[in-house]
HTML snippet that shows the backbone in 3Dmol.js (N, CA, C, O; Angstrom):
<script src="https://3Dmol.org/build/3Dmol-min.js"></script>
<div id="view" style="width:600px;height:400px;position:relative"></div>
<script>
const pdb = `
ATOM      1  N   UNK A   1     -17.543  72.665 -57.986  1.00  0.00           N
ATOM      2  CA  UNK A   1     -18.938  72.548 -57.647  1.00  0.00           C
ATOM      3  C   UNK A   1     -19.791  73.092 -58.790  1.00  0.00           C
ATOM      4  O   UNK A   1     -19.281  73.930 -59.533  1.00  0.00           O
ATOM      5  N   UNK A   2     -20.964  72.716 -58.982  1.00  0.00           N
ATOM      6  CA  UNK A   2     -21.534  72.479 -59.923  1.00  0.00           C
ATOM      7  C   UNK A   2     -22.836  73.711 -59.440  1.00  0.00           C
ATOM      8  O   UNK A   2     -23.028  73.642 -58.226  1.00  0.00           O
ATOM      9  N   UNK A   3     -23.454  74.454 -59.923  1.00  0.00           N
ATOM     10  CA  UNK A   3     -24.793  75.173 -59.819  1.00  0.00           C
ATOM     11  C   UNK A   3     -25.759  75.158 -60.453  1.00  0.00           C
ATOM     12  O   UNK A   3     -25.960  75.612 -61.579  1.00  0.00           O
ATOM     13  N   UNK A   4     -26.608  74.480 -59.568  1.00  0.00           N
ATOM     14  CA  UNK A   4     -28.227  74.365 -59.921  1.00  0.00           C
ATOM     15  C   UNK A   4     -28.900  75.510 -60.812  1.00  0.00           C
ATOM     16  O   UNK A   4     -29.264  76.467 -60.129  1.00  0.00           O
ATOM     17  N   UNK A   5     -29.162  75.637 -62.271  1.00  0.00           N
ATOM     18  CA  UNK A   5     -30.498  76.767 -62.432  1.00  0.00           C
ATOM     19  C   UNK A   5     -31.916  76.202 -62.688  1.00  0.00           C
ATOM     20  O   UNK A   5     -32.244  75.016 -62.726  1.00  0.00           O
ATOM     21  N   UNK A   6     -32.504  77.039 -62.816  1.00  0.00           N
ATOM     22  CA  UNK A   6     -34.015  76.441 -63.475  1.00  0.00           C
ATOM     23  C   UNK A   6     -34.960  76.863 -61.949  1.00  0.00           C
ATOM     24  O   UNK A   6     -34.674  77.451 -60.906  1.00  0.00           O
ATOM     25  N   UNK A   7     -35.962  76.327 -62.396  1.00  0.00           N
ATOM     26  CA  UNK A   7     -37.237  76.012 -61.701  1.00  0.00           C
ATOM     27  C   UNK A   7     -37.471  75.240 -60.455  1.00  0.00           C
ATOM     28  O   UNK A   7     -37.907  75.497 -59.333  1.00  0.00           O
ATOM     29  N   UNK A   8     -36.921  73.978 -61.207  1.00  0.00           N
ATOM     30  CA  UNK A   8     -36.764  72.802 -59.574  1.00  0.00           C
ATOM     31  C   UNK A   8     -35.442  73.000 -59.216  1.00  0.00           C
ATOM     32  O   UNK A   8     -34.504  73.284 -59.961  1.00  0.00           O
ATOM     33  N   UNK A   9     -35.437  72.773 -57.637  1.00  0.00           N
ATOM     34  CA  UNK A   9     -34.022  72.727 -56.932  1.00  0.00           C
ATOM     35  C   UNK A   9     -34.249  71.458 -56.461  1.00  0.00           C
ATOM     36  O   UNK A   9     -35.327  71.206 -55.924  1.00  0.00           O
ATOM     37  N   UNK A  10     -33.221  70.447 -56.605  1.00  0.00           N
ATOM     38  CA  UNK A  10     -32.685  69.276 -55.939  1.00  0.00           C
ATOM     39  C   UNK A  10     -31.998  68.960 -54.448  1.00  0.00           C
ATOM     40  O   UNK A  10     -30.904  69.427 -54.130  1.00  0.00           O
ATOM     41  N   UNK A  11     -32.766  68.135 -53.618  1.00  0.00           N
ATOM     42  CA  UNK A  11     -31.999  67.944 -52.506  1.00  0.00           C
ATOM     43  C   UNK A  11     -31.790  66.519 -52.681  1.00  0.00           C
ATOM     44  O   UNK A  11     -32.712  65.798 -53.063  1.00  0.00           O
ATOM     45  N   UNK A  12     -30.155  65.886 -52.321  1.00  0.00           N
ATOM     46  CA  UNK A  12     -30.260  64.239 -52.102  1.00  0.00           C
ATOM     47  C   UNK A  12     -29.418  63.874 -53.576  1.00  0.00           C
ATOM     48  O   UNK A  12     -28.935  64.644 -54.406  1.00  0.00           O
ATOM     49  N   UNK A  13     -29.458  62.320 -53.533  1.00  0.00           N
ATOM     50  CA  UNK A  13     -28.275  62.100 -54.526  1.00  0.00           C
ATOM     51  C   UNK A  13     -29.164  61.255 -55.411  1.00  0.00           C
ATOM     52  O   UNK A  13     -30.252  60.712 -55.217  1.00  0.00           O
ATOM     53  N   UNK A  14     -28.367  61.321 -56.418  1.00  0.00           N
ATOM     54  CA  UNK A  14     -28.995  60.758 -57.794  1.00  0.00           C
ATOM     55  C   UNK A  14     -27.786  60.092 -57.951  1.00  0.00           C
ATOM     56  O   UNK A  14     -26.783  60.796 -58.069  1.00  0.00           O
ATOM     57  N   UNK A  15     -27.620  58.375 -57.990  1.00  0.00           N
ATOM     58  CA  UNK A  15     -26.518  58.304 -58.461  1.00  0.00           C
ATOM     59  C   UNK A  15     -25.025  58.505 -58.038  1.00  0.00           C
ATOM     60  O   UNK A  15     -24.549  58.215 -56.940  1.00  0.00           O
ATOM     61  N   UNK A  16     -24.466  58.976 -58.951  1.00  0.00           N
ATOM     62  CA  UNK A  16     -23.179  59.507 -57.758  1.00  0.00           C
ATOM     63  C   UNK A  16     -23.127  60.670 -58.062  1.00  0.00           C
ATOM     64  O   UNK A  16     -22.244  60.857 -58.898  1.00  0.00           O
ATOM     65  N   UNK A  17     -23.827  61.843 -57.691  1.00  0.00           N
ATOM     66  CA  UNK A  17     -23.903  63.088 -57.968  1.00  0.00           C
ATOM     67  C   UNK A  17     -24.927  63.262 -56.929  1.00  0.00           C
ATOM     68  O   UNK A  17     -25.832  62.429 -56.957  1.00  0.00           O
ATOM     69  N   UNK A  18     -24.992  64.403 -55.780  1.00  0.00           N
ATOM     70  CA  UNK A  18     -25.214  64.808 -54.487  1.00  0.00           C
ATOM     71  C   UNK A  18     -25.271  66.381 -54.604  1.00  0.00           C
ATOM     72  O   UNK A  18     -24.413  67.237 -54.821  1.00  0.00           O
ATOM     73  N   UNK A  19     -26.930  66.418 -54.321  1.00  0.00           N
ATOM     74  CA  UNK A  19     -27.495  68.172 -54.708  1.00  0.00           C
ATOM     75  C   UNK A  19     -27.530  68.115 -53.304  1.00  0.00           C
ATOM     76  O   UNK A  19     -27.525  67.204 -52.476  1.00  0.00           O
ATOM     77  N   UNK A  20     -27.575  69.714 -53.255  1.00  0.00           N
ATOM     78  CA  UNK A  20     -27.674  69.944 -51.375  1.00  0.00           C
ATOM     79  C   UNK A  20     -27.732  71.832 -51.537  1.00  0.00           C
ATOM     80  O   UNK A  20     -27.608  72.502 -52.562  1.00  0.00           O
ATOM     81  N   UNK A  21     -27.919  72.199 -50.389  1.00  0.00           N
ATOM     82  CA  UNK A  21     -28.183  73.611 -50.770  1.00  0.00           C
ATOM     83  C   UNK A  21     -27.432  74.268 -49.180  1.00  0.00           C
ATOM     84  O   UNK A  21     -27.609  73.971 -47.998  1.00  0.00           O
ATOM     85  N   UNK A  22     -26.427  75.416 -49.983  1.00  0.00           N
ATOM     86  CA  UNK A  22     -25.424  76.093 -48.837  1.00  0.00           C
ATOM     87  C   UNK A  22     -25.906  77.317 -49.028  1.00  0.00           C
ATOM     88  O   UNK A  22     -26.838  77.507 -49.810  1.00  0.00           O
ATOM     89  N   UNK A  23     -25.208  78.509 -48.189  1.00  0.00           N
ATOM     90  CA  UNK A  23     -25.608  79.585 -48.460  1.00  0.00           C
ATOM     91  C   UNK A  23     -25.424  80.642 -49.770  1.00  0.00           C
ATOM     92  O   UNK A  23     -26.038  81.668 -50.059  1.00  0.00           O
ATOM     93  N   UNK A  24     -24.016  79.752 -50.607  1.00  0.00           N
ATOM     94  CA  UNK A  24     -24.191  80.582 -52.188  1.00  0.00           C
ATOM     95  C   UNK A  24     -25.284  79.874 -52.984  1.00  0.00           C
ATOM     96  O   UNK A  24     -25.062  79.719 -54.185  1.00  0.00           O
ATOM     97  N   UNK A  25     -26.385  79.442 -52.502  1.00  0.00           N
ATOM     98  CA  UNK A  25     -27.286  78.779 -53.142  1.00  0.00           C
ATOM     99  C   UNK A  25     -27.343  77.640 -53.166  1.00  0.00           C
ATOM    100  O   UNK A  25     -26.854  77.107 -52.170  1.00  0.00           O
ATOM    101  N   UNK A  26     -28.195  76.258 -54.725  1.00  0.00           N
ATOM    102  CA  UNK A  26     -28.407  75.441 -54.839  1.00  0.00           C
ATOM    103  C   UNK A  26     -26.959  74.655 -55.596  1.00  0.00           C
ATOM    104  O   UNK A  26     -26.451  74.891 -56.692  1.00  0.00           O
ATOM    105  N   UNK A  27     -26.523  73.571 -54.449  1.00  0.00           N
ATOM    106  CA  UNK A  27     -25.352  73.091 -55.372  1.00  0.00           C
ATOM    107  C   UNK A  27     -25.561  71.613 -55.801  1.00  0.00           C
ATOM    108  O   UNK A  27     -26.576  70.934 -55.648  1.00  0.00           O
ATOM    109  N   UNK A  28     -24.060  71.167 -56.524  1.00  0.00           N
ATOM    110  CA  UNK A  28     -24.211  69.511 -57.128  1.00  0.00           C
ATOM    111  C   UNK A  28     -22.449  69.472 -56.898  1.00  0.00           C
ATOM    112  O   UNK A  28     -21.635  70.358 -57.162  1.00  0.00           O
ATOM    113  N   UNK A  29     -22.219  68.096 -56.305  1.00  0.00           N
ATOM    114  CA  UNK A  29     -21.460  67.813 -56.560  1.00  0.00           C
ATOM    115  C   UNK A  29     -21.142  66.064 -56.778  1.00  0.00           C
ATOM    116  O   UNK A  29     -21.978  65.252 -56.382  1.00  0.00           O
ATOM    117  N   UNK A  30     -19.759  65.581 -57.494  1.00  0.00           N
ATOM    118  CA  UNK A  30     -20.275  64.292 -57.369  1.00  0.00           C
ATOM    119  C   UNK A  30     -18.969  63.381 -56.543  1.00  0.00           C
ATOM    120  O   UNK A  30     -17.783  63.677 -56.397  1.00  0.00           O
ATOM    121  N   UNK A  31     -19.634  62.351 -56.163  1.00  0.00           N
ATOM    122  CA  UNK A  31     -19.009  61.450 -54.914  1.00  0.00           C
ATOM    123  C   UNK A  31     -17.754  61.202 -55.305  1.00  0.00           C
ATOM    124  O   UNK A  31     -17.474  61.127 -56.502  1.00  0.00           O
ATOM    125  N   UNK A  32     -16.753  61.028 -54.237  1.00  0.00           N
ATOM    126  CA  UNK A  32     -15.752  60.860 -54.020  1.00  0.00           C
ATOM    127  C   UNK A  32     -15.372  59.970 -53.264  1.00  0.00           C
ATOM    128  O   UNK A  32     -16.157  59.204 -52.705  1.00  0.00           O
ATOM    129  N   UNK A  33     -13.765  59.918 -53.090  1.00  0.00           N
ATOM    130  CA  UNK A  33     -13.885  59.009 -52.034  1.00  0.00           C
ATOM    131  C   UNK A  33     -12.525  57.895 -52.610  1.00  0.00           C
ATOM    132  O   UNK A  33     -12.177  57.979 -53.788  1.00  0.00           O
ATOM    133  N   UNK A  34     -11.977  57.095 -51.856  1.00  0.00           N
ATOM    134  CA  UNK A  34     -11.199  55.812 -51.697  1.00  0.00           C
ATOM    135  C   UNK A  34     -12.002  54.823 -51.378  1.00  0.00           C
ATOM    136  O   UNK A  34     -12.854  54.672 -50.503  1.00  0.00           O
ATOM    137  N   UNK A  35     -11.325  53.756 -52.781  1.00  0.00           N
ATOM    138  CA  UNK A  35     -12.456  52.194 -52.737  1.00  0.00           C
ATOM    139  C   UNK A  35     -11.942  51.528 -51.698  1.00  0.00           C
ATOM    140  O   UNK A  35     -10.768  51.157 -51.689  1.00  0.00           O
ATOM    141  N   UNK A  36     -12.906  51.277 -50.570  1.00  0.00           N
ATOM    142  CA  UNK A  36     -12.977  50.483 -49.912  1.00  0.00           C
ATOM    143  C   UNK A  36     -11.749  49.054 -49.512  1.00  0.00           C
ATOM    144  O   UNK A  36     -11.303  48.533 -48.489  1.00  0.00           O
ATOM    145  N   UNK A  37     -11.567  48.844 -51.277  1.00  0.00           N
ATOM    146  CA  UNK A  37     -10.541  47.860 -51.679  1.00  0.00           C
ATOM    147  C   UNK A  37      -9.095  48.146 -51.243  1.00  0.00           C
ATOM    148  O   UNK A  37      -8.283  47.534 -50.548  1.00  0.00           O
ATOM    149  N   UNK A  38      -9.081  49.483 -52.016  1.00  0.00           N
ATOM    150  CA  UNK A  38      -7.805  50.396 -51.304  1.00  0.00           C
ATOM    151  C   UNK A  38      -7.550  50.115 -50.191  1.00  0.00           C
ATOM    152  O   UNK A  38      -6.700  49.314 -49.802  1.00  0.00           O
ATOM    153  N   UNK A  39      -8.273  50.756 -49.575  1.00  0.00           N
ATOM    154  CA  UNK A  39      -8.004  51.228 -47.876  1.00  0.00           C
ATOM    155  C   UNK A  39      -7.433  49.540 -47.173  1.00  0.00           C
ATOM    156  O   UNK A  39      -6.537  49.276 -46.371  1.00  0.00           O
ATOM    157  N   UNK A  40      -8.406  48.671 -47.900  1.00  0.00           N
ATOM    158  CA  UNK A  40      -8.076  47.156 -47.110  1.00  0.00           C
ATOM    159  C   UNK A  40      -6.566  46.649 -47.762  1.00  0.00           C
ATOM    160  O   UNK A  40      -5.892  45.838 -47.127  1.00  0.00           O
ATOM    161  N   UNK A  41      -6.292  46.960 -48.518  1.00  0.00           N
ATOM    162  CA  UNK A  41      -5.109  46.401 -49.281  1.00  0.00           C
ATOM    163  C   UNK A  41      -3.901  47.269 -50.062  1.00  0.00           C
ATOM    164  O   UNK A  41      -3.141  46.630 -50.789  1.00  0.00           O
ATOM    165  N   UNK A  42      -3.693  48.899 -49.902  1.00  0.00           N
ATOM    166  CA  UNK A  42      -3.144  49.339 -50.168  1.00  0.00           C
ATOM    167  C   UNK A  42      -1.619  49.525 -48.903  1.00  0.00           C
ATOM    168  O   UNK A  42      -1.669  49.812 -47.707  1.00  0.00           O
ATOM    169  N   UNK A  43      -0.970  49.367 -49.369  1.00  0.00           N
ATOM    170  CA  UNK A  43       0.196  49.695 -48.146  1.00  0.00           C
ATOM    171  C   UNK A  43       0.458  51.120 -47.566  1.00  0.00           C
ATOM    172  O   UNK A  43       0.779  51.487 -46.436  1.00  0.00           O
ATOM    173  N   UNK A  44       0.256  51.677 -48.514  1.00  0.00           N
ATOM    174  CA  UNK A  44       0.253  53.509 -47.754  1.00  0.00           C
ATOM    175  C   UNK A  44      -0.969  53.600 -46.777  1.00  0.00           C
ATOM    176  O   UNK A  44      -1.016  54.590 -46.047  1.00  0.00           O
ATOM    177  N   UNK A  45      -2.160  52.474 -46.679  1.00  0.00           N
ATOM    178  CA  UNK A  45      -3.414  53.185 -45.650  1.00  0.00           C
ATOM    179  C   UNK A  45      -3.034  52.056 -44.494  1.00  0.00           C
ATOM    180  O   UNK A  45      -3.915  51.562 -43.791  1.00  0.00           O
ATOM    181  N   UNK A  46      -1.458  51.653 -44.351  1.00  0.00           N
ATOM    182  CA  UNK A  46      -1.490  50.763 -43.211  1.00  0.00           C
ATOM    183  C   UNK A  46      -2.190  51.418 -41.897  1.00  0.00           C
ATOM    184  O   UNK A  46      -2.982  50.761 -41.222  1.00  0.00           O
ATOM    185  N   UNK A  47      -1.815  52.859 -41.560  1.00  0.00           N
ATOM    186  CA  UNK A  47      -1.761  53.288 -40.271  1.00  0.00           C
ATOM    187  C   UNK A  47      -3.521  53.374 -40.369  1.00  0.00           C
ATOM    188  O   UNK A  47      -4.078  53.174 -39.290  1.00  0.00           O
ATOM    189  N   UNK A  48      -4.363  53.632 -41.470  1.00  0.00           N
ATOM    190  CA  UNK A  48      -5.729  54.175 -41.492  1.00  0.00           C
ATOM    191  C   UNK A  48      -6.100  52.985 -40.755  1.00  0.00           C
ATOM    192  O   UNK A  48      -6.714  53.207 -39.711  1.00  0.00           O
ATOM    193  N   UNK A  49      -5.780  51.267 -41.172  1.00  0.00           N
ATOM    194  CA  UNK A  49      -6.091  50.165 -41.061  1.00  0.00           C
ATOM    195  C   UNK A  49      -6.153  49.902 -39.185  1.00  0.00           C
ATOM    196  O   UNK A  49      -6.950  49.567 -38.308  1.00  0.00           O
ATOM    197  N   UNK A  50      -4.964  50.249 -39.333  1.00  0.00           N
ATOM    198  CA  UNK A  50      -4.416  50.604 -37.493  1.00  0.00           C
ATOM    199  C   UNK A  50      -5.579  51.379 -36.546  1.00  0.00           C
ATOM    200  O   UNK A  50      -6.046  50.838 -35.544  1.00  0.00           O
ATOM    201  N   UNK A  51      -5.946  52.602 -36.964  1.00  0.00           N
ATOM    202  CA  UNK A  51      -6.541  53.561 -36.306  1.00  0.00           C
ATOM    203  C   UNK A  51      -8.112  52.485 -36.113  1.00  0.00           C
ATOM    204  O   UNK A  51      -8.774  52.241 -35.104  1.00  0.00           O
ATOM    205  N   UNK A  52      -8.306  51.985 -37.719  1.00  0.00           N
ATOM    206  CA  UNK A  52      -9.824  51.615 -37.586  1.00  0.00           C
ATOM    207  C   UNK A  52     -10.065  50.549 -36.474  1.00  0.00           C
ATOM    208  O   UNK A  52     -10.999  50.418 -35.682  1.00  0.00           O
ATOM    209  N   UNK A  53      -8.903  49.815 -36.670  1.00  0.00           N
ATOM    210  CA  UNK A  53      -8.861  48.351 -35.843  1.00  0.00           C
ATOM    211  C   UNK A  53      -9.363  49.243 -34.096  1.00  0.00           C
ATOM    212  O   UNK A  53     -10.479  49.208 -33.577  1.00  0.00           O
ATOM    213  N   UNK A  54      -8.281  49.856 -33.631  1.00  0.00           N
ATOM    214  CA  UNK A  54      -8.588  50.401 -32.464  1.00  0.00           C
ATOM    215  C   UNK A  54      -9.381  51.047 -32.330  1.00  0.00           C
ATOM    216  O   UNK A  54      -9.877  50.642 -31.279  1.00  0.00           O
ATOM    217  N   UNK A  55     -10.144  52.142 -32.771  1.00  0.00           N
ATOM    218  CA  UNK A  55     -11.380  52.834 -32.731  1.00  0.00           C
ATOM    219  C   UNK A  55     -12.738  51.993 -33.367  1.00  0.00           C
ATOM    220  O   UNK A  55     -13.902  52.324 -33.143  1.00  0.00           O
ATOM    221  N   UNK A  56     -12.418  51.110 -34.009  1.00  0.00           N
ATOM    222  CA  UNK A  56     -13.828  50.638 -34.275  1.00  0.00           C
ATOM    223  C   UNK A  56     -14.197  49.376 -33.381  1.00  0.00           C
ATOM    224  O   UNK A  56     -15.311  48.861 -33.472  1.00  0.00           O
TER     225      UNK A  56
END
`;
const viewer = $3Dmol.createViewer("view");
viewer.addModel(pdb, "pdb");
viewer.setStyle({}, {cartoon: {color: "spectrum"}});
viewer.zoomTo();
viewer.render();
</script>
């Protein structure tokens, strides 16, 4: 995680980088995550594929 200094503090995302503020102060971090593509076509996220089908 990344820490805000200066003057202005940032809330909200710029991009793929996501300011937000916890209790050790003003933070940044940047997006993450599995492409979409993955999840539809990778063989290890069969069961994720499973879960979504029934819960969604």
């Amino acid at each position: 995680m990344a820490r805000q200094k200066g003057i202005i503090k940032l809330l909200g995302t710029v991009g793929d980088i996501t300011f937000y503020k916890a209790k050790e102060g003003f933070l940044a971090r940047e997006k993450g995550g599995v492409d979409k593509s993955r999840i539809m076509n990778d063989p290890n996220f069969q069961r994720t594929r499973e879960n979504g089908a029934e819960f969604g």
